[in-house]
C-alpha positions in Angstrom: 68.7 126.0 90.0 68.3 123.3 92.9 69.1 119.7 91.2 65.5 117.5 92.0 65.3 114.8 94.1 65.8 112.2 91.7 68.8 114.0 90.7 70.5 113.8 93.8 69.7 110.5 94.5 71.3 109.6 91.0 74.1 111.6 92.0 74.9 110.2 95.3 74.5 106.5 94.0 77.3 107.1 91.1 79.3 108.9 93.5 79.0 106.0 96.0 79.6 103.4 93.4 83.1 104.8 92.4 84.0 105.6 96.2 83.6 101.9 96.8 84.8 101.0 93.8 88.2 103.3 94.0 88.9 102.4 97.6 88.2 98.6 97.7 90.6 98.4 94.6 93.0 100.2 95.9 93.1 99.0 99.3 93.6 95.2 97.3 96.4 96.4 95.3 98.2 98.2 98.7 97.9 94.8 100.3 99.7 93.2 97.3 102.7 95.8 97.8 101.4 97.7 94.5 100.7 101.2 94.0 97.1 102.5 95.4 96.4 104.9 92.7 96.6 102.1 90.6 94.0 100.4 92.3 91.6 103.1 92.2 92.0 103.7 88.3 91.6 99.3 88.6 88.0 100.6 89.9 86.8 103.1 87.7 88.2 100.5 84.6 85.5 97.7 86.5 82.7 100.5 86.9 83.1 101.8 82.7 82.7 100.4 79.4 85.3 97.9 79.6 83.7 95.6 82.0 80.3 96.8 83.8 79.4 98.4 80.4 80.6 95.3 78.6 78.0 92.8 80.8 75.0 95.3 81.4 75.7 98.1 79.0 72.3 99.2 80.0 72.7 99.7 83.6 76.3 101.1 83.4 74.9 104.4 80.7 72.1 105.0 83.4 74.4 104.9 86.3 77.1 107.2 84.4 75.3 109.1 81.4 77.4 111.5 79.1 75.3 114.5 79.5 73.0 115.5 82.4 73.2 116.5 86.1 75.5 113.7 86.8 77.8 114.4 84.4 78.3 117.6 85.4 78.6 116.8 89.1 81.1 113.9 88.5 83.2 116.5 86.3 83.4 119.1 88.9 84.7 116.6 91.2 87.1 115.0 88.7 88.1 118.9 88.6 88.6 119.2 92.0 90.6 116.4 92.8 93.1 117.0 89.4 93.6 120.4 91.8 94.0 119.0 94.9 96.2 116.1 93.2 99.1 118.9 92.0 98.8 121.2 95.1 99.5 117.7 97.0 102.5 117.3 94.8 103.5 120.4 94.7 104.3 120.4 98.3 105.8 117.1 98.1 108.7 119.2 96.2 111.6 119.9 98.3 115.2 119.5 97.7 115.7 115.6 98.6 119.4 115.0 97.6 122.7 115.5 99.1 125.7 117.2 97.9 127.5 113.6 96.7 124.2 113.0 94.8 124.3 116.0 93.0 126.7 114.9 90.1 124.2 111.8 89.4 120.8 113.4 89.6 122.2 116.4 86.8 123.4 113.5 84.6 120.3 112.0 84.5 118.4 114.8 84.5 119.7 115.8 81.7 120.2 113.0 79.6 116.6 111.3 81.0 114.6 114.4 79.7 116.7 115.4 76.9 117.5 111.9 75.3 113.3 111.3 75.3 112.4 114.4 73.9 114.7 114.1 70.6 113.9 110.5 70.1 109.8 111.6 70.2 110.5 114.7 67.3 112.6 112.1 65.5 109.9 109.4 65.8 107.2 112.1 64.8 109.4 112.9 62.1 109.2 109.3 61.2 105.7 107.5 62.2 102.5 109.0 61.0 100.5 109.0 63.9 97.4 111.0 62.7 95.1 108.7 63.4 95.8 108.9 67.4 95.2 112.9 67.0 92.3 114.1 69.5 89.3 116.6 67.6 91.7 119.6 68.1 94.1 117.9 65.4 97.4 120.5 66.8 100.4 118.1 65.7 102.7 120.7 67.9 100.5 119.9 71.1 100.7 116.5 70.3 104.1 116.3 69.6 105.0 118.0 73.3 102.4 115.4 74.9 104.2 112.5 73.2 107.6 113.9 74.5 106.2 114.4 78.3 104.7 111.0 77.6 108.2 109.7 77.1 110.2 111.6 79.7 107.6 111.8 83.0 108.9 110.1 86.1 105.9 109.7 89.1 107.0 111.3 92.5 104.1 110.4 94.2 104.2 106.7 92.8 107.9 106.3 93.3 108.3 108.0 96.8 105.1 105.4 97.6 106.9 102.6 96.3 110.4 103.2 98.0 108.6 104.0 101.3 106.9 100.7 101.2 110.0 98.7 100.5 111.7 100.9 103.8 114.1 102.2 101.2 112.8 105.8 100.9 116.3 106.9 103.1 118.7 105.7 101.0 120.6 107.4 98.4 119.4 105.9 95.8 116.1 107.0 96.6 117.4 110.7 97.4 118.7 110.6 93.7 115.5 108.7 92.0 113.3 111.8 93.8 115.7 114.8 93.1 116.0 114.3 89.4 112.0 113.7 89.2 111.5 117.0 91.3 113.6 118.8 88.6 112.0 116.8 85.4 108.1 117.0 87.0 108.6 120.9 87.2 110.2 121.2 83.3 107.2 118.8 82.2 104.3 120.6 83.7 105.5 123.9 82.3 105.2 121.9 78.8 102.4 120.4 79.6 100.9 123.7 80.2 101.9 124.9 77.1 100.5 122.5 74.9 97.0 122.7 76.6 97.2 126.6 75.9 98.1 126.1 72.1 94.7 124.1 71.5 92.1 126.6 74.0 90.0 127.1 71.5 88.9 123.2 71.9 88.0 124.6 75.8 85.2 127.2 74.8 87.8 129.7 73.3 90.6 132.1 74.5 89.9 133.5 78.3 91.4 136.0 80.2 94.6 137.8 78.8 94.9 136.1 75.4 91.4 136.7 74.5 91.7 140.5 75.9 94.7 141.6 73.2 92.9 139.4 70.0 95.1 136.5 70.3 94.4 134.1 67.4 93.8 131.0 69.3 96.4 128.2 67.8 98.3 131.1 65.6 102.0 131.1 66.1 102.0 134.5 68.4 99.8 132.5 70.3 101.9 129.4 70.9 104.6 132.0 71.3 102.7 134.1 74.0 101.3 130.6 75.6 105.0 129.4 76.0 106.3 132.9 78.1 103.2 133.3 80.3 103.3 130.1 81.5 107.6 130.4 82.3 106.8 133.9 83.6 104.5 132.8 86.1 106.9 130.3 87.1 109.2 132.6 87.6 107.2 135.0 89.6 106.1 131.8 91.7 109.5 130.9 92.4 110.4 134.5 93.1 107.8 136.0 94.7 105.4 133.7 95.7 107.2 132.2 99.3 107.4 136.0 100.4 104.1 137.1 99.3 102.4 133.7 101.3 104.4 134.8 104.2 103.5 138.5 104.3 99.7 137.4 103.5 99.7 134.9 106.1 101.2 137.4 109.0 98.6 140.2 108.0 96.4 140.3 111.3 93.6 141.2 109.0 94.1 138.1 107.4 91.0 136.6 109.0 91.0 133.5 107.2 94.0 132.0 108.6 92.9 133.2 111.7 89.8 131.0 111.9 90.8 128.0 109.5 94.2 127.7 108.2 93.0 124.6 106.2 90.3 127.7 104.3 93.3 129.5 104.0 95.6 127.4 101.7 92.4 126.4 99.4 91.9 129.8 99.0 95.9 130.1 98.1 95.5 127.6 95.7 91.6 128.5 94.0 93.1 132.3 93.9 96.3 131.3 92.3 94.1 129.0 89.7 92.4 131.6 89.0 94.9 134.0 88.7 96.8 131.7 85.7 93.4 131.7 84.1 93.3 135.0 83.9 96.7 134.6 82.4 95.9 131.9 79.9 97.7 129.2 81.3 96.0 126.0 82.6 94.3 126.0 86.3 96.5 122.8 87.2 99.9 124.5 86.9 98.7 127.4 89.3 97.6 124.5 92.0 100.8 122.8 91.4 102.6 126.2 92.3 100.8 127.2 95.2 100.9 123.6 96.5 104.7 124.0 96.0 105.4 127.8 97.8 102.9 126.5 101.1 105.4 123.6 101.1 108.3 125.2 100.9 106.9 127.7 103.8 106.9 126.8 107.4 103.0 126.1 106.9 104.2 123.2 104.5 104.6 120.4 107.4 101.7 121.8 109.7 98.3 120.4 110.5 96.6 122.6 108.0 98.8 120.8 105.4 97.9 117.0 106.9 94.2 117.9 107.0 93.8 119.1 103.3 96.1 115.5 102.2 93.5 113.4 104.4 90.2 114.4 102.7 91.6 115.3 99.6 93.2 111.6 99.1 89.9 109.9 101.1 87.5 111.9 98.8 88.5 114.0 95.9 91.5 112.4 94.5 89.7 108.6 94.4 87.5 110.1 92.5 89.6 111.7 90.0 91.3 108.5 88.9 88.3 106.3 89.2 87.2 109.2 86.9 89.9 108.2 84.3 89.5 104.2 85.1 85.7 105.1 83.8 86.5 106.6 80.8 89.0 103.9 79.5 87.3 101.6 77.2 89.9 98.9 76.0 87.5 96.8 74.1 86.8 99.4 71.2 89.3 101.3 69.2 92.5 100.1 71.7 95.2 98.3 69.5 97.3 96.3 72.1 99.8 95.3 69.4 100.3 99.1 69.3 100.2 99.6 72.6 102.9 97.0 73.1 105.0 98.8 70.8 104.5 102.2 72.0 105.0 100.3 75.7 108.3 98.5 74.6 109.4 102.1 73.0 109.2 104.2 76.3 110.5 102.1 78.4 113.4 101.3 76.3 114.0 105.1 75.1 113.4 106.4 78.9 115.8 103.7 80.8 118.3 103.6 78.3 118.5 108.0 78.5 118.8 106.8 82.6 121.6 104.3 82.1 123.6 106.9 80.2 123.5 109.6 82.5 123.9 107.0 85.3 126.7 105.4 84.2 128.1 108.9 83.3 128.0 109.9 86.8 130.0 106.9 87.5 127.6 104.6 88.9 127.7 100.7 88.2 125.8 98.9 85.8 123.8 97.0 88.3 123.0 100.6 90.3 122.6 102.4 86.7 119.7 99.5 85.4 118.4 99.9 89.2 117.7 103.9 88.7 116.4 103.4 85.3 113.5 100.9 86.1 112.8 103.3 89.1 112.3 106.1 86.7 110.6 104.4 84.3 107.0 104.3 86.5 105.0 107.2 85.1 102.4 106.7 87.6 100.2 109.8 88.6 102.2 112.3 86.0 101.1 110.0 83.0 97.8 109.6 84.0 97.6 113.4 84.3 99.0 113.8 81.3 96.7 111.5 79.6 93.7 113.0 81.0 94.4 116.3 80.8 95.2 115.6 76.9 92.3 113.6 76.6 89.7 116.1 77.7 91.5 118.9 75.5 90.9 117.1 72.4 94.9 116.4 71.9 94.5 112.7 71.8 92.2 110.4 70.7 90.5 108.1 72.9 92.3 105.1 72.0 95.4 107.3 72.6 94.5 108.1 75.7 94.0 104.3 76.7 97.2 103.9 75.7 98.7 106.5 77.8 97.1 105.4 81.0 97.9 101.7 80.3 101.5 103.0 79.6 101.5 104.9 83.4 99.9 101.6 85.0 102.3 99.2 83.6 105.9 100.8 84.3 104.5 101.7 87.8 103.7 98.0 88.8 107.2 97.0 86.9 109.0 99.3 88.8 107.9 97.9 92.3 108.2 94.2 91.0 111.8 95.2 90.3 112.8 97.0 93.4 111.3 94.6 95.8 113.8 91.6 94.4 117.1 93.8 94.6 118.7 93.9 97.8 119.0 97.5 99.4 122.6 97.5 100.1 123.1 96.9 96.2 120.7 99.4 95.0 123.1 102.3 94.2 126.8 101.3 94.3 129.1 103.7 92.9 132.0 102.2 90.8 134.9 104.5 92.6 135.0 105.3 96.5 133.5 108.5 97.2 134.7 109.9 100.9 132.0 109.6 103.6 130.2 112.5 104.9 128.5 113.6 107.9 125.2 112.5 106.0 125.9 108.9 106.0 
């Protein structure tokens, strides 16, 4: 049914509003050397409860009501730009280290995700944190988010940060980007599973799981959630670069033919869809496509250029002034937790970098450099937190927390990169022999 005038005219004002809102924000904090996605999630916060609903509460429910036409508009759109957002970072994956940084980025690799993840089950173990449980009320979903929440490094943030700075060539960049390559893939694929463990909060089982009577939140469930989404993984990293090729050479393929921009959406909505037929969460199957199309010789082409242009003018704004929007820090957020639960991460995730640093046999100075650096959260996080959010893992004040948490080590890792001087970023305490990449 054909939305009314009125409707529309709604529609196109609030859509408008956050456009402005997302872009002027983030086009200050780009000028201040800071992250632009923080800026735009800056401009949703201004347009939501915290400040426009907090001065003309009136006015601010109108322009963004919970229910209605609007609603649903701005959802589809916040939907659209969370796929757009991991097919973009998918194809951003690509190996980015050299051979003489290969020792480093497995040390930290492995001690930054595995370090975080057995101090969160220990600190589960320890802290009741019931009351920050979202409606669905799954401890073991909650438990994996806090983990991600403790171990996620931001590609897109980082990368941003480093190319600003006219570092994004060094090695310590090439090490700071290969271990978060690894770390986003391993987190995703948990991430995944959590949000299958709690469908039911999402309208129910679909696809697959609801086809064989699947229990939704039962052990065989958690159990079947946990190998579809590494099977399809697997089958992605397997078979998905040759099937893309073989697709994209078919001279029936008319598609590609007229529009290879059509082309890779469709990749990416069919291979969406095809995890939801699966049971595992839409996001992961964008992620994947985004990351065989990169890895393929369409990956640097115009096709690839044109979908990052709109999609970061149009749809992606909109998705984090979506989450600035639904961040209300004036009722239910705790900053003295928050400050706890910030000091906490950032200790637990640098101090898992430092080891595995220092390990590998970099200096202290080079091993505190590369664990600041990891520290920003950035997009991750605030994926993390919405995608949480709007399964009903966390609570809202959660949720805050988590965004907050992505916001604050981004803008701290920039502040702390920009003062140290580029030749002194990574310096390795023994001499390693030069190669022909240096």
């Amino acid at each position: 049914m054909p939305l009314a005038a009125p409707d529309i005219a709604h529609t196109l004002l609030a859509i408008t509003a956050m456009m402005m809102a997302a872009h002027g924000s983030g086009a200050l904090f780009a000028r201040l050397r800071q992250p632009r996605v923080i800026g735009e999630i800056v401009g949703g916060l201004l347009l939501g409860p915290t400040l426009l609903g907090a001065l003309a509460p009136g006015p601010q429910r109108w322009l963004f009501p919970a229910d209605g036409p609007v609603s649903i508009v701005l959802g589809l759109l916040q939907q659209l730009g969370l796929l757009l957002l991991m097919f973009c970072s998918g194809m951003e994956i690509r190996s980015v280290f050299h051979r003489r940084e290969g020792k480093t980025v497995a040390w930290i690799f492995v001690t930054g995700t595995v370090l975080p993840f057995v101090a969160a089950v220990l600190l589960l173990r320890v802290l009741d944190e019931r009351q920050f449980y979202g409606p669905a009320g799954n401890p073991t979903s909650f438990l994996l988010v806090f983990a991600v929440a403790m171990a996620v490094t931001s590609i897109p943030v980082i990368s941003r940060i480093m190319y600003d700075l006219g570092i994004l060539d060094t090695a310590f960049a090439r090490v700071v980007l290969g271990v978060a390559v690894i770390e986003d893939i391993l987190l995703y694929v948990i991430l995944a599973i959590a949000l299958g463990i709690v469908a039911e909060t999402q309208g129910g089982l679909f696809g697959l799981p609801s086809a064989i009577g699947l229990r939704a939140g039962s052990v065989w469930d958690v159990l079947y959630h946990t190998a579809a989404t590494l099977g399809t993984l697997g089958l992605f990293l397997v078979l998905g670069g040759p099937m893309y090729q073989a697709t994209s050479r078919l001279r029936c393929n008319l598609i590609r033919q007229r529009s290879p921009v059509a082309y890779q959406l469709v990749y990416m909505l069919a291979a969406c869809l095809a995890c939801m037929v699966l049971g595992v969460q839409p996001f992961f199957g964008a992620f994947l496509a985004g990351m065989v199309v990169g890895a393929s010789q369409d990956g640097t082409g115009e096709a690839v250029e044109a979908i990052k242009s709109f999609s970061f003018a149009f749809f992606i704004p909109i998705y984090f002034a979506v989450v600035g929007l639904q961040l209300d820090l004036l009722h239910g957020f705790s900053p003295l937790h928050f400050v706890f639960y910030f000091a906490l991460a950032c200790l637990i995730k640098a101090f898992s970098v430092h080891v595995g640093a220092r390990m590998a046999g970099e200096s202290p100075l080079s091993s505190w450099n590369l664990a600041v650096a990891m520290n920003a959260r950035g997009g991750p996080g605030i994926v993390l937190a919405s995608l949480a959010y709007a399964a009903g893992i966390v609570s809202q004040p959660f949720f805050a927390m988590l965004v907050m948490l992505a916001i604050l080590t981004s803008l701290l890792a920039g502040s702390w990169l920009e003062r140290v001087p580029r030749d002194q970023l990574l310096v390795r305490e023994y001499a390693l022999p030069k190669t022909g990449d240096e």
